[in-house]
C-alpha positions, 0 to 999 in steps of 0.5 A: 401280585397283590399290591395295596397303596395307602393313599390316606394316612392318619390325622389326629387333631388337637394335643392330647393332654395324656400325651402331653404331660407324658415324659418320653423316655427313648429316641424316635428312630425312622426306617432309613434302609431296606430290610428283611425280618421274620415279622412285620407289624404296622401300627404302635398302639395297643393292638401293635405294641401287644402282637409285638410283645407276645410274638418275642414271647413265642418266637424269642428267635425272630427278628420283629419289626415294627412300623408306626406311622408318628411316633408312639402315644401321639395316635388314637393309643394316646387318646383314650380316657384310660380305662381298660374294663373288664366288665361289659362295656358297649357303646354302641349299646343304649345301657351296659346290662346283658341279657346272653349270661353265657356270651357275657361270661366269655367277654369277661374272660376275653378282657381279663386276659387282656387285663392280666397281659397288661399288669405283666406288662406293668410289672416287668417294666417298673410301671407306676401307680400313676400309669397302671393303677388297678383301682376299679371304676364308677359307674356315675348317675346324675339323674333319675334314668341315669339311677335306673340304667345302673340298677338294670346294670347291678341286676345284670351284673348279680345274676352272673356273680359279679362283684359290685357295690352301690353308692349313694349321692354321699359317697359320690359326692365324698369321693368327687367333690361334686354334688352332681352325682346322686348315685354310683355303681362300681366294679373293682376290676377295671384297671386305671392307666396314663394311656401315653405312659403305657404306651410308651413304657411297653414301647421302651420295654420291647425296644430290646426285642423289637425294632420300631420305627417310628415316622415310617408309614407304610405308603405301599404294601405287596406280596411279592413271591413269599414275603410281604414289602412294605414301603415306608419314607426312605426304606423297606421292610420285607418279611413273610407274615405281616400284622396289621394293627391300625384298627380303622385304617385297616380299610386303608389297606384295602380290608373291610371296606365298607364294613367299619364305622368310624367314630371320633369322641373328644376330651378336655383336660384341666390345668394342674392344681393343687387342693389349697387353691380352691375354698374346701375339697371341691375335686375329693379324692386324689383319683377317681375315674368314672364312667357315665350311666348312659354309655353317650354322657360324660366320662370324668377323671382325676389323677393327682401326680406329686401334689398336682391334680387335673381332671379330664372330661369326655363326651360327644360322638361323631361319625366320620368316615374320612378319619379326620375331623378339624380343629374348629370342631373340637374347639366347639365340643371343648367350650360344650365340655366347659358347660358340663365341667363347670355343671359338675365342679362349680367351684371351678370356674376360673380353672382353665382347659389346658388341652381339648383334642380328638380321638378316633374309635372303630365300631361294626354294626354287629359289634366285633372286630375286624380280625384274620387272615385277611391274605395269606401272611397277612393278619389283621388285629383290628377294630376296638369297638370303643374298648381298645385299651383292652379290646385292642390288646387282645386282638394283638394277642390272639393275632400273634397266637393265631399267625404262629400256630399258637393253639389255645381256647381263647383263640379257638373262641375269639376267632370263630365270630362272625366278620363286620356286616356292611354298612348303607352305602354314604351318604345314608350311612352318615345320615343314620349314624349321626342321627342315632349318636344325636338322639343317643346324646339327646335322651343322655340329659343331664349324664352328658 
């Protein structure tokens, strides 16, 4: 019989600002007995949440069961910047340009299916502009590398046919009040979501279909006979398939191990304002999202709700494989994060930090993901590799497609990759990982 104890359990620290603004709209319901279901998926973020909704699409009959182990929007699902992109997009890459046309083209196709499952998502569950905006993202530069990176990107982005528009410092200054900025690429296809409003609202959305649990972790997890049993608090679940949607703590269960990198990021968000608080139109538009040239820079965001803005901002890497970091760490990165928020807005100096918090990514070196049949029954939709709005959302779908039989070329192509390649044993892993992101961040100058 095998049988996995999960011995460490998730640990966010800090309040998430995207968590804390977002209105909750359903009660929390804990496991509270012993129970059978044709499915099981543990984990309530994107990955979670989108195996469970495309299992009730192709098994409308089944009873689906889902565990989470706080309460969904409040893990790393609650935590991201909000951009779900179509376009390449990898961190662990110095730029964002390509080189293979053909492996970028199947990407693309990959994130836009993901894409179109979200605005589904959006539309049948009355989403709003302010959680699902389809507004396409900015590639911003602050400087001359900065210009350089996203020439190379444009270049790319050309030679396979996608559409893009260059900005100049005018525009960019238009559109975000700043003079930071001396230049701007954008790409109209990412999509601009209240990353807890989403989560919440297709949590809300599935509850007809879909039992979740919330304040249930899984604490043990065997095979017995031809179901799986999951232990969680004062209950159980048991059931023949199981879906592991817990990216980096899939190791937890016993998978991949040694295989992941586990990579904490950090934001700040502002306090609400409103336009005529401050002398001109130091913030521009109402909303805006952009991305850094260099992938280790800055991340900025505004969004403006009923008259009130708030920016976010989000820079800084470290790798941690304990999936914990503590609250005088992000309290340090916070007052760095004031440093670059007031280098960009310095009309905004007395606007206060509202909220700094800490969010977990999962990278493999060879930058795939962690999916499978890892054990018979057993499926894992896992590792984002610091996309998983839609990296995540994908994985859910292609895990449901693949664990009922469900054939298609998306799945053909997604499964057939390679598995994580293993890490350098700690601590030469936590020595060379952290001193790339430092120097990565270093070289970044002025667009972090």
């Amino acid at each position: 019989m095998t049988h996995h104890v999960i011995k460490r359990l998730p640990i966010d620290t800090g309040v998430s600002g995207w968590e804390a603004i977002s209105e909750r709209a359903f009660p929390a319901t804990a496991l509270e007995h012993d129970i059978r279901a044709d499915w099981l998926i543990v984990g309530g973020g994107f990955a979670g949440l989108s195996a469970a909704r495309r299992l009730s699409q192709l098994r409308p009959q089944d009873k689906i069961v889902l565990l989470e182990a706080r309460e969904v929007a409040k893990g790393p699902a609650g935590r991201n910047s909000g951009f779900m992109i179509d376009v390449p997009h990898n961190l662990s890459s110095g730029e964002y340009s390509v080189d293979d046309e053909e492996a970028t083209k199947d990407e693309i196709r990959q994130n836009r299916l993901a894409i179109s499952f979200a605005a589904d998502v959006a539309a049948e569950y009355g989403l709003t502009r302010e959680t699902f905006d389809p507004a396409g993202k900015v590639n911003a530069a602050a400087s001359d590398r900065g210009l350089g990176l996203n020439d190379n990107y444009r270049k790319s982005l050309e030679r396979i046919g996608e559409e893009h528009r260059v900005l100049d410092a005018d525009q960019m200054r238009e559109m975000t009040g700043s003079r930071y900025y001396r230049g701007g690429l954008y790409t109209p296809g990412a999509v601009m979501i209240q990353p807890a409003d989403y989560i919440r609202g297709l949590a809300r959305g599935l509850s007809p279909k879909v039992a979740i649990h919330e304040h249930s972790p899984v604490l043990e997890l065997s095979r017995e006979g031809r179901s799986w049993k999951a232990k969680a608090g004062r209950g159980s679940v048991s059931a023949p398939k199981v879906i592991l949607g817990v990216n980096g703590h899939i190791q937890s269960f016993g998978q991949f191990r040694g295989r992941l990198m586990h990579i904490f990021t950090y934001a700040s968000m502002t306090s609400a304002f409103s336009q005529n608080e401050f002398g001109g139109d130091v913030t521009g538009a109402d909303r805006w999202a952009l991305l850094p040239a260099d992938p280790m820079g800055a991340t900025v965001r505004k969004i403006t709700t009923d008259g009130r803005s708030r920016i976010v901002i989000r820079t800084r890497f470290t790798y941690d494989p304990s999936l914990q970091v503590s609250e005088k760490r992000v309290a340090g990165v916070a007052a760095e994060q004031r440093r670059s928020f007031d280098a960009r807005f310095p009309g905004l100096e007395s606007l206060p930090m509202e909220y700094s918090w800490a969010g977990a990514l999962c990278l493999s070196r060879n930058h795939v993901p962690a999916f499978g049949e890892v054990e018979e029954g057993l499926f894992s939709a896992c590792c984002e590799n610091g996309l998983g709005t839609v990296k995540s959302t994908l994985a859910g779908m292609m895990a449901a497609d693949f664990a009922t039989g469900t054939a298609s070329p998306e799945l053909d192509k997604y499964k057939n990759q390679p598995e994580p390649v293993r890490l350098p044993p700690e601590p030469i892993a936590w020595l060379g990982v952290n001193s790339v992101i430092r120097l990565q961040e270093l070289r970044a100058g002025r667009e972090g």
